[in-house]
KOLGU-4560 file (N, C-alpha, C; in nm, 3 decimals, padded with zeros to 5 digits):
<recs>
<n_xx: 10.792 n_yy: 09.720 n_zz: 09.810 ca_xx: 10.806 ca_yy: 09.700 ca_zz: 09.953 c_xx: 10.944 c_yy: 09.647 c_zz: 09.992 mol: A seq: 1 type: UNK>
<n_xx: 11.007 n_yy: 09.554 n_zz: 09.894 ca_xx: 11.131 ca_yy: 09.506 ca_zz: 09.946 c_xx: 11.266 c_yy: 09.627 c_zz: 09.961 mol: A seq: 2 type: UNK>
<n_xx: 11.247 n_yy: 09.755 n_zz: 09.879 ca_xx: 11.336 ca_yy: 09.814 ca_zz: 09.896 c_xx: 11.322 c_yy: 09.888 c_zz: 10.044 mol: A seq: 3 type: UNK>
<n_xx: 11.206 n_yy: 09.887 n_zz: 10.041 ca_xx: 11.177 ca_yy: 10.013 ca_zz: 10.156 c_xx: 11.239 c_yy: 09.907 c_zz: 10.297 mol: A seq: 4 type: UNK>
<n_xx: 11.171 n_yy: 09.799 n_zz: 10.271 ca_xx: 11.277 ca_yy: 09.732 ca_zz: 10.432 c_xx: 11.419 c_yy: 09.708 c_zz: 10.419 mol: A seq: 5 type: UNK>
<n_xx: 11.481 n_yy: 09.704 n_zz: 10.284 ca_xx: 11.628 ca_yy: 09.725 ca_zz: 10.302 c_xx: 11.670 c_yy: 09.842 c_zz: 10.335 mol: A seq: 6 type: UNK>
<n_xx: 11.598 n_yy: 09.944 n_zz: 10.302 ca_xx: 11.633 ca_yy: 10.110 ca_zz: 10.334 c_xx: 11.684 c_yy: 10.118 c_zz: 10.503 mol: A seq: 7 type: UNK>
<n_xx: 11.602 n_yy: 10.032 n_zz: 10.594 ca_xx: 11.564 ca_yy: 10.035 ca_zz: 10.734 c_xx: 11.706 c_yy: 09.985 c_zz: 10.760 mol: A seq: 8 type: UNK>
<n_xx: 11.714 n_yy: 09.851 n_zz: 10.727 ca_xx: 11.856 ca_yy: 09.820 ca_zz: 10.798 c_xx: 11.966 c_yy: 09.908 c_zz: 10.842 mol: A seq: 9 type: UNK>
<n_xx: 12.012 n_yy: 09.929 n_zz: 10.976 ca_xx: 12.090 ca_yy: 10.014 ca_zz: 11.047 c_xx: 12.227 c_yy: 09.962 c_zz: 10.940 mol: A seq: 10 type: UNK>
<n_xx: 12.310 n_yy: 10.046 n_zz: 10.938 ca_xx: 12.462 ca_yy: 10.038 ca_zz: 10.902 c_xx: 12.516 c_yy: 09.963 c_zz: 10.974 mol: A seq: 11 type: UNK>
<n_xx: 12.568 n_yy: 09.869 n_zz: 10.964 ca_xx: 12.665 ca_yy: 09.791 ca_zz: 11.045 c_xx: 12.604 c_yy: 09.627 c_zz: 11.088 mol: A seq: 12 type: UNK>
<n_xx: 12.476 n_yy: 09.630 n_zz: 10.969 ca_xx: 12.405 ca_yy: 09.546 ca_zz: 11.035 c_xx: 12.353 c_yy: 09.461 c_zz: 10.890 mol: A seq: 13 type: UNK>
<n_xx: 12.324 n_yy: 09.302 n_zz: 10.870 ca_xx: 12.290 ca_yy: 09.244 ca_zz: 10.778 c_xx: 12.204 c_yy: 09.169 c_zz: 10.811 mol: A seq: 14 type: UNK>
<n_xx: 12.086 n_yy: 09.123 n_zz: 10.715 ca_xx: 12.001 ca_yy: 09.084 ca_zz: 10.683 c_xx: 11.971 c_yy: 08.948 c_zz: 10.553 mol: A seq: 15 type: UNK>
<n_xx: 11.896 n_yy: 08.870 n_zz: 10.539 ca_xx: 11.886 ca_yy: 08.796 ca_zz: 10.433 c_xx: 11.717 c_yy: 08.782 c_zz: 10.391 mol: A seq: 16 type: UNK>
<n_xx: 11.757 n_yy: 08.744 n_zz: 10.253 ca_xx: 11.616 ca_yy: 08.742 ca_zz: 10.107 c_xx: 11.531 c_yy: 08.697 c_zz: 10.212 mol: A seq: 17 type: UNK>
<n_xx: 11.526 n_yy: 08.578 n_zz: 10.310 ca_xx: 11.416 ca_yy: 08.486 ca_zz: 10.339 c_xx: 11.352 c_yy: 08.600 c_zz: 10.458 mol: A seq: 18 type: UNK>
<n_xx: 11.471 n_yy: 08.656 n_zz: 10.565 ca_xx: 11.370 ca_yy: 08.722 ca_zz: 10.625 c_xx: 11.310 c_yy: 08.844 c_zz: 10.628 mol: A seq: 19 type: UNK>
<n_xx: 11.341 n_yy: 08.919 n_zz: 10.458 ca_xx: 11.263 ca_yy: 08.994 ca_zz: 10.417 c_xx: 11.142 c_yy: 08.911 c_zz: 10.389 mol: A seq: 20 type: UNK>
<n_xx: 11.136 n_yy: 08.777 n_zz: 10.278 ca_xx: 11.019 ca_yy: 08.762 ca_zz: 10.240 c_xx: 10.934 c_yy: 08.732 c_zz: 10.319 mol: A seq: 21 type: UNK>
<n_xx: 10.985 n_yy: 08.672 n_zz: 10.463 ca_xx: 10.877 ca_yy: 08.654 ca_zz: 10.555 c_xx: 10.818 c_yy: 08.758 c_zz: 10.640 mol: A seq: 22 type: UNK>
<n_xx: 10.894 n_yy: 08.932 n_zz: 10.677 ca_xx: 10.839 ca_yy: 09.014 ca_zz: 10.733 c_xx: 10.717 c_yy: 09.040 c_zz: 10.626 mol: A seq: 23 type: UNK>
<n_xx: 10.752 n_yy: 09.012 n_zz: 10.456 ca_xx: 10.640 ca_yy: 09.082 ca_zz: 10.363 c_xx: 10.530 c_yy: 08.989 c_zz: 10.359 mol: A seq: 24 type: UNK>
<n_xx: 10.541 n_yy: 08.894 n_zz: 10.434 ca_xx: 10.404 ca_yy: 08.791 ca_zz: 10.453 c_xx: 10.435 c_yy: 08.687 c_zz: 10.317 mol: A seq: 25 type: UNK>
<n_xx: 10.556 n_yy: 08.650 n_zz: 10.269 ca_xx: 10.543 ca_yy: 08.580 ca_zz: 10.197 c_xx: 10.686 c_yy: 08.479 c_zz: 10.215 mol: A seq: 26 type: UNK>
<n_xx: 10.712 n_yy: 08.387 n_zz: 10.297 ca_xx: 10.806 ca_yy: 08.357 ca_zz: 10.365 c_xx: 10.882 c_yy: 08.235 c_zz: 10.286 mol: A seq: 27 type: UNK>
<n_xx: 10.822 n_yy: 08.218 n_zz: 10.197 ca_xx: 10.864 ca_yy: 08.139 ca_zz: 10.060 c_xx: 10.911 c_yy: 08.162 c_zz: 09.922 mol: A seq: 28 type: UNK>
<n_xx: 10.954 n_yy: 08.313 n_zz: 10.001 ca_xx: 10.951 ca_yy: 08.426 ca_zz: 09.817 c_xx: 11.078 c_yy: 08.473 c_zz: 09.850 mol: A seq: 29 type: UNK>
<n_xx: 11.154 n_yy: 08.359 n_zz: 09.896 ca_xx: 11.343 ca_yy: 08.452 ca_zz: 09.945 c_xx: 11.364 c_yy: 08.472 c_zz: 09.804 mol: A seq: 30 type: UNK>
<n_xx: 11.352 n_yy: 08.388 n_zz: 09.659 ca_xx: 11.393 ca_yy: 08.373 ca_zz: 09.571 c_xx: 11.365 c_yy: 08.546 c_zz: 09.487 mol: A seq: 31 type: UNK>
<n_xx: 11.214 n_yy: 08.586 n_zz: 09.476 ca_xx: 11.163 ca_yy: 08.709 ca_zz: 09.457 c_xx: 11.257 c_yy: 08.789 c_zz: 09.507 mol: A seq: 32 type: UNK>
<n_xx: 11.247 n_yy: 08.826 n_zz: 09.647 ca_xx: 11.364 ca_yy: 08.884 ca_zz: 09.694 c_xx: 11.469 c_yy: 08.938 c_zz: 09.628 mol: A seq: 33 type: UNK>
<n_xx: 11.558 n_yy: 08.785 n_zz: 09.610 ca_xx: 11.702 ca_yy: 08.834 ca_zz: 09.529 c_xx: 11.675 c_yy: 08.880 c_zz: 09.395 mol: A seq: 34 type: UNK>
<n_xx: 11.536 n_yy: 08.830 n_zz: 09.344 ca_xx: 11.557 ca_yy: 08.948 ca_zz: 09.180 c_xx: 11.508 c_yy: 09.022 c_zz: 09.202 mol: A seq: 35 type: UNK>
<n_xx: 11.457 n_yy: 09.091 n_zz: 09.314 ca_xx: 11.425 ca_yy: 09.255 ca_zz: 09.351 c_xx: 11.557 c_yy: 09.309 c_zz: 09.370 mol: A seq: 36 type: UNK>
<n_xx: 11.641 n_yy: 09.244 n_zz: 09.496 ca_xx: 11.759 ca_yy: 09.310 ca_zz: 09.483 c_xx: 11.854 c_yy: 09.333 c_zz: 09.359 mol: A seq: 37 type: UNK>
<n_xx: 11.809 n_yy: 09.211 n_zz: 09.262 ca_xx: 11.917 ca_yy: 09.243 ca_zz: 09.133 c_xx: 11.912 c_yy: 09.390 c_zz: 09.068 mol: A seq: 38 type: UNK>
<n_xx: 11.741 n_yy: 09.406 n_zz: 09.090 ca_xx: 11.732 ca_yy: 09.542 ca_zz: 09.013 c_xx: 11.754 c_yy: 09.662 c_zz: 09.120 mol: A seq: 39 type: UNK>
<n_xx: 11.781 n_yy: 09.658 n_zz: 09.226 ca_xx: 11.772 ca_yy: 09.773 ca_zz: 09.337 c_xx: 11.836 c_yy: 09.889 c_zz: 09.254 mol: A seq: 40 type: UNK>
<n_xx: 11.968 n_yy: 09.847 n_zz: 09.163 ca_xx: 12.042 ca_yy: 09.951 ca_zz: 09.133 c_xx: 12.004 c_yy: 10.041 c_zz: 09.071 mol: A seq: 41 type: UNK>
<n_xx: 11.861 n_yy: 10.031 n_zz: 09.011 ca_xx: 11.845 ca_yy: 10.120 ca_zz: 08.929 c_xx: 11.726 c_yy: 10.166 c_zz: 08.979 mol: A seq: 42 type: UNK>
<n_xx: 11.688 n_yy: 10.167 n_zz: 09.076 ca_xx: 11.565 ca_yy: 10.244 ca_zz: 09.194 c_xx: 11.626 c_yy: 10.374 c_zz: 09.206 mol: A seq: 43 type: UNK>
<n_xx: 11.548 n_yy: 10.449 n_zz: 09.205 ca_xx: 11.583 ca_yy: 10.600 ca_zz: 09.243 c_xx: 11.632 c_yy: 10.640 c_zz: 09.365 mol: A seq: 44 type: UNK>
<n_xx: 11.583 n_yy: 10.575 n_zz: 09.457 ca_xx: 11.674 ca_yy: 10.624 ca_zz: 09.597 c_xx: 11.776 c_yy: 10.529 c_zz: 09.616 mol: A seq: 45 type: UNK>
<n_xx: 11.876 n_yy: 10.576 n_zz: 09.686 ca_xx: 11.943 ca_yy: 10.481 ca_zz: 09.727 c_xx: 11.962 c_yy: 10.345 c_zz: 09.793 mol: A seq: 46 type: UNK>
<n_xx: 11.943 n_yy: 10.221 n_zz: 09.758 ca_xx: 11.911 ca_yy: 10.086 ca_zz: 09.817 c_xx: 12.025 c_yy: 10.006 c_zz: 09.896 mol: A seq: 47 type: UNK>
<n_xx: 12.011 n_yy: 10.045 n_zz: 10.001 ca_xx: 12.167 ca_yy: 09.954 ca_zz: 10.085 c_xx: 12.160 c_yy: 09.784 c_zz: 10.068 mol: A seq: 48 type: UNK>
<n_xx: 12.165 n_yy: 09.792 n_zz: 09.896 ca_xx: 12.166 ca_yy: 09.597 ca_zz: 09.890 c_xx: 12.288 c_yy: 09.542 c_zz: 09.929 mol: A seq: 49 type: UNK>
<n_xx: 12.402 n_yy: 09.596 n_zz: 09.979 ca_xx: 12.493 ca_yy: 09.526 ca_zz: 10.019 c_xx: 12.486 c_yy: 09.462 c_zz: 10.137 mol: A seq: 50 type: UNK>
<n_xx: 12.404 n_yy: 09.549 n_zz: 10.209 ca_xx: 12.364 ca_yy: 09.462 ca_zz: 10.366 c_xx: 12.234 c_yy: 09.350 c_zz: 10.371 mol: A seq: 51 type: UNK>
<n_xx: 12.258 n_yy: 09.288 n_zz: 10.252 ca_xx: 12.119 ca_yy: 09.174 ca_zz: 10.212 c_xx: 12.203 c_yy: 09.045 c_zz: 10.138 mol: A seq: 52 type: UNK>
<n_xx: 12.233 n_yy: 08.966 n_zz: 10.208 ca_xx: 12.265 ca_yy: 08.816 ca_zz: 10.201 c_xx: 12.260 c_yy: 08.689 c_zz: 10.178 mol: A seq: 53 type: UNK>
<n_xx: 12.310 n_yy: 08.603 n_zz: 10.183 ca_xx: 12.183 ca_yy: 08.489 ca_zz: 10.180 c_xx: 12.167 c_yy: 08.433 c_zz: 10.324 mol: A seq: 54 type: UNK>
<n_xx: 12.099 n_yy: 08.297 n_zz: 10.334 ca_xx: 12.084 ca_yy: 08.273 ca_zz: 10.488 c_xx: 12.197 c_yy: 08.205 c_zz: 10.541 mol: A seq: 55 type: UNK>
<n_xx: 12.327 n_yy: 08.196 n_zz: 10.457 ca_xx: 12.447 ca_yy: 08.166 ca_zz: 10.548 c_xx: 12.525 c_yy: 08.264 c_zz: 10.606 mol: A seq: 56 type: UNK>
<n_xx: 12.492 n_yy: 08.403 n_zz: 10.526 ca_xx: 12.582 ca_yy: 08.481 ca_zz: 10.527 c_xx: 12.702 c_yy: 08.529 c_zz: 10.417 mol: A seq: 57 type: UNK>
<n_xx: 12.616 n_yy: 08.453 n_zz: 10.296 ca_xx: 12.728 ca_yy: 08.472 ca_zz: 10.139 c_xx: 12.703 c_yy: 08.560 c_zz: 10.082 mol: A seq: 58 type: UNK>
<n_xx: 12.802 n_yy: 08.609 n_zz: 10.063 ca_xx: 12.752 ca_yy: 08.735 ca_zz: 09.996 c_xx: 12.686 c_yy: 08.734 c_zz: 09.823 mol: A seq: 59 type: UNK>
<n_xx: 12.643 n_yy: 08.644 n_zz: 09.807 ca_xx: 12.557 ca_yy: 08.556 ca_zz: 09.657 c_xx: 12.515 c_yy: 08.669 c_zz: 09.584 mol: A seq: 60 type: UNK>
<n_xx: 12.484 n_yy: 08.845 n_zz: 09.639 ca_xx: 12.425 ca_yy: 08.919 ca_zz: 09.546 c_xx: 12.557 c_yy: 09.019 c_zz: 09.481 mol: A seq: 61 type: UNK>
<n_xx: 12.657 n_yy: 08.977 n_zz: 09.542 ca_xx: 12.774 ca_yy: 09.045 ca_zz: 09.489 c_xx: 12.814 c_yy: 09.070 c_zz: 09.300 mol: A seq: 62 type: UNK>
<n_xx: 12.731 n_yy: 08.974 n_zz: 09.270 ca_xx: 12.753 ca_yy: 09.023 ca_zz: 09.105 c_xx: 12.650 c_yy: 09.056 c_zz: 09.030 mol: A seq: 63 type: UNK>
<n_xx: 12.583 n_yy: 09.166 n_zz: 09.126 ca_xx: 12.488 ca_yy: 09.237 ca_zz: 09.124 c_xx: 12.510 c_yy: 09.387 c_zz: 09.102 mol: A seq: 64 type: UNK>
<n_xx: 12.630 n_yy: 09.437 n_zz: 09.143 ca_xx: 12.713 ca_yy: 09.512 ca_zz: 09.162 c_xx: 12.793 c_yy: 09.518 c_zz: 09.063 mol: A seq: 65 type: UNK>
<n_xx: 12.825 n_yy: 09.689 n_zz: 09.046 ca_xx: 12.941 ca_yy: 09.722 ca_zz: 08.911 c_xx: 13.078 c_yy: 09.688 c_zz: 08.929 mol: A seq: 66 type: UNK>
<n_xx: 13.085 n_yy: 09.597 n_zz: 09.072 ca_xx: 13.191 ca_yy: 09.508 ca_zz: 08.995 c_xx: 13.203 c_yy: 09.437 c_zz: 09.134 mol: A seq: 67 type: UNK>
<n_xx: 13.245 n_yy: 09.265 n_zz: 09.126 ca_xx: 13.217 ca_yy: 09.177 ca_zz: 09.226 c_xx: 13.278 c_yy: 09.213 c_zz: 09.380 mol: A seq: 68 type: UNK>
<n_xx: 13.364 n_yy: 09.292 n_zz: 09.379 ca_xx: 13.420 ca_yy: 09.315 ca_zz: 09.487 c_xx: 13.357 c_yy: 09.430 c_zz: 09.633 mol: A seq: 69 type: UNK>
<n_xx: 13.241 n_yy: 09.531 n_zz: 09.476 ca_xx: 13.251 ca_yy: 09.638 ca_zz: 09.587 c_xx: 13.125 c_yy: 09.613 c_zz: 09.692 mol: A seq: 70 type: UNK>
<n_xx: 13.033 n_yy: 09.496 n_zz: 09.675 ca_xx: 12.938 ca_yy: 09.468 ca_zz: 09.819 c_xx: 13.042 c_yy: 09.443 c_zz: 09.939 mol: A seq: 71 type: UNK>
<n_xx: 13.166 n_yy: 09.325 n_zz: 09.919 ca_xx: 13.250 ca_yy: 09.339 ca_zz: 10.037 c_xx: 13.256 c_yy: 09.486 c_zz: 10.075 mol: A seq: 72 type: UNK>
<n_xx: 13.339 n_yy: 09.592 n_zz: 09.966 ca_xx: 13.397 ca_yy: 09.687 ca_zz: 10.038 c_xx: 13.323 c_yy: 09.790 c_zz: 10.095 mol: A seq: 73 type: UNK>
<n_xx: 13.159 n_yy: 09.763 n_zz: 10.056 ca_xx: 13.072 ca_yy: 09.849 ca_zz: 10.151 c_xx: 13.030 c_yy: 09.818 c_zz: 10.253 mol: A seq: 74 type: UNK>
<n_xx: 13.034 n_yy: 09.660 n_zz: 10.259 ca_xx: 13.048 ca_yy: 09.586 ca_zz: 10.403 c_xx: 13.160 c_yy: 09.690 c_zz: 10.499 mol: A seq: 75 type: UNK>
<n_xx: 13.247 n_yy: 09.625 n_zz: 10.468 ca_xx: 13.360 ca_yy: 09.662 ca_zz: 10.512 c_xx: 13.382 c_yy: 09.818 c_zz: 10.541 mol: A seq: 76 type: UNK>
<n_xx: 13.330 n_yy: 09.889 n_zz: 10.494 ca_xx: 13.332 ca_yy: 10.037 ca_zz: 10.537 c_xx: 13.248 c_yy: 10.061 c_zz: 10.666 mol: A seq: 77 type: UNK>
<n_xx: 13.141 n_yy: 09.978 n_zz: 10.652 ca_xx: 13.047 ca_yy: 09.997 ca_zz: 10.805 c_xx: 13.107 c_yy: 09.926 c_zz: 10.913 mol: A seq: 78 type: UNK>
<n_xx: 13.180 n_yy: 09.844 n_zz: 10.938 ca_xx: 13.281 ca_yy: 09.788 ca_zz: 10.998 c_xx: 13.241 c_yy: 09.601 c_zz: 11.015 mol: A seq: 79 type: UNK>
<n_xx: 13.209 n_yy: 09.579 n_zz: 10.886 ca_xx: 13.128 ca_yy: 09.402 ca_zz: 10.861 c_xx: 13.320 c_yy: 09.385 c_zz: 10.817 mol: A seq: 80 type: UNK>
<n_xx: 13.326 n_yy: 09.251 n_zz: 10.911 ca_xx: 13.414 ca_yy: 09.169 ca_zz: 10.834 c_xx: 13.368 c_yy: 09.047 c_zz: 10.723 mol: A seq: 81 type: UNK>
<n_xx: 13.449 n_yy: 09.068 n_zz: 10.611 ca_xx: 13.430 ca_yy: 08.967 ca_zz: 10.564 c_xx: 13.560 c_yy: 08.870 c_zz: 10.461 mol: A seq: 82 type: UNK>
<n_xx: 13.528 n_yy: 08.739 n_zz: 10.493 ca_xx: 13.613 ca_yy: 08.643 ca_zz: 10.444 c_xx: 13.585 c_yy: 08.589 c_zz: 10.396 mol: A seq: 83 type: UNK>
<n_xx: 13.631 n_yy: 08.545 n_zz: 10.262 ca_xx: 13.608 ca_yy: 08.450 ca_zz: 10.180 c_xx: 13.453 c_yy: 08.461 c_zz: 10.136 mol: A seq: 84 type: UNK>
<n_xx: 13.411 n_yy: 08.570 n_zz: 10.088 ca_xx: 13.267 ca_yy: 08.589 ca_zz: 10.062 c_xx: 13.182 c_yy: 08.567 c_zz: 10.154 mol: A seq: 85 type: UNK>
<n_xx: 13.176 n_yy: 08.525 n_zz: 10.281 ca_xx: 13.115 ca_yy: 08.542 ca_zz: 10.408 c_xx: 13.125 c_yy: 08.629 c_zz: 10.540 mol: A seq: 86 type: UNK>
<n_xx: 13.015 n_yy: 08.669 n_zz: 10.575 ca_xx: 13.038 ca_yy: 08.786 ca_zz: 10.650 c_xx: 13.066 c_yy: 08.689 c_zz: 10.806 mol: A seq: 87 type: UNK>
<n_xx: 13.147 n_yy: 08.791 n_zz: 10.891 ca_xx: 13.229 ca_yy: 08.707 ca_zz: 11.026 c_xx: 13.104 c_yy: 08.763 c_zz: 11.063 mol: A seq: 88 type: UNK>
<n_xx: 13.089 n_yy: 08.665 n_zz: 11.199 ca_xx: 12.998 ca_yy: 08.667 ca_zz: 11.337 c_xx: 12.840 c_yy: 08.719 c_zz: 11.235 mol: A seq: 89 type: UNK>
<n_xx: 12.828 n_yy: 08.686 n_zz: 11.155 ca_xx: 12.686 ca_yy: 08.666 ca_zz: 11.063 c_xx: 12.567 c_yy: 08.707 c_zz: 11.176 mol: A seq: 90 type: UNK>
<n_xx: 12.578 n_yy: 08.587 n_zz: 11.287 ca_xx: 12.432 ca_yy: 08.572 ca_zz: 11.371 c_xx: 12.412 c_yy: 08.713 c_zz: 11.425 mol: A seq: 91 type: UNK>
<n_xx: 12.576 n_yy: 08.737 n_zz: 11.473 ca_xx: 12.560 ca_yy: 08.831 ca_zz: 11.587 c_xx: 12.519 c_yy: 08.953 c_zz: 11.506 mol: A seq: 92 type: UNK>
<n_xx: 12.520 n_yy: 08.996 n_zz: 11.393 ca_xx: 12.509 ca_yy: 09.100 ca_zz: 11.310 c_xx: 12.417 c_yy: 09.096 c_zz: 11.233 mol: A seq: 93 type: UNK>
<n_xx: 12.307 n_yy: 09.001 n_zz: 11.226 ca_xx: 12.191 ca_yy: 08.968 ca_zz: 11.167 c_xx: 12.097 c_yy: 09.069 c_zz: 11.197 mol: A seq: 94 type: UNK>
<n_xx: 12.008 n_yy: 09.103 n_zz: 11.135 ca_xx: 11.913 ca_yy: 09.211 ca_zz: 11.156 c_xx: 11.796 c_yy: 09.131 c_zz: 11.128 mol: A seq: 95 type: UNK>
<n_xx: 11.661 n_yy: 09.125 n_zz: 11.243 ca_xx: 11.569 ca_yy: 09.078 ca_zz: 11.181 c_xx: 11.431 c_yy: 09.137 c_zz: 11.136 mol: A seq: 96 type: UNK>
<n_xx: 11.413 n_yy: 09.169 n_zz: 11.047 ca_xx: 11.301 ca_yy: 09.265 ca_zz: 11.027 c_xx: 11.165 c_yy: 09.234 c_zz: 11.044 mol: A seq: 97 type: UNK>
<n_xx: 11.083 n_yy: 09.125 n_zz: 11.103 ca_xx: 10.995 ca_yy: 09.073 ca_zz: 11.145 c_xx: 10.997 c_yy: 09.108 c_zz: 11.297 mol: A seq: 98 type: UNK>
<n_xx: 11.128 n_yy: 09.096 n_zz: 11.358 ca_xx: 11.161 ca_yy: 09.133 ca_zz: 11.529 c_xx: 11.173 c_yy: 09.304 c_zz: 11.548 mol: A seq: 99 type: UNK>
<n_xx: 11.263 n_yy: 09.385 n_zz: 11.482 ca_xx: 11.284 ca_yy: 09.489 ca_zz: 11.490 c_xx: 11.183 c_yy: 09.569 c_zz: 11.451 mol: A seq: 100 type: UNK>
<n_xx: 11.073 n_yy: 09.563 n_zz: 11.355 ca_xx: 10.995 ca_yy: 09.593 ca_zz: 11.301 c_xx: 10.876 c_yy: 09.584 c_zz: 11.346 mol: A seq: 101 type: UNK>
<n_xx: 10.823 n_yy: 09.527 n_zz: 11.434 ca_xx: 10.694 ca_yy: 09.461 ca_zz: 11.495 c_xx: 10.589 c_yy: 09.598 c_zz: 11.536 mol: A seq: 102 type: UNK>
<n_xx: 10.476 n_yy: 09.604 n_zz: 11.515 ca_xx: 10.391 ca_yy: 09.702 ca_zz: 11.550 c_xx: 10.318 c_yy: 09.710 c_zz: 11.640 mol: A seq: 103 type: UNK>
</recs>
């Protein structure tokens, strides 16, 4: 389930572990989360874990990746700034998948 709600996230837009684990009804499992994302890479479809964060906005899953730099530069291709391992205007670019998602 955790890949399929990272799949959702629009391009240009970021998200973090906690408020996946809380759209999946488990709002204490941010930790689960990030070792789902560790393995995303090797899921068969494509997993946009670069747009998945922590709750400051650090990019913490970056050495998760075949090599530490390229979660920035896929940030950065959708037009995310980022500095110093934190993504700029974080809030305003937050995606919430409990809000966006609602049935």
């Amino acid at each position: 389930m955790v890949f399929e709600v990272v799949c959702l996230i629009p391009k240009g837009r970021v998200t973090n572990y906690g408020a996946i684990a809380k759209y999946l009804g488990s709002a204490r499992s941010s930790r689960m989360v990030g070792w789902a994302m560790n393995a995303s890479h090797s899921f068969k479809k494509k997993v946009p874990a670069h747009r998945v964060v922590n709750r400051n906005g650090i990019l913490t899953g970056k050495h998760s990746f075949p090599d530490p730099f390229m979660m920035q530069r896929l940030l950065e291709k959708e037009g995310i700034l980022v500095k110093k391992d934190k993504v700029v205007d974080f809030k305003k670019l937050f995606w919430d998948p409990s809000e966006a998602l609602k049935l």
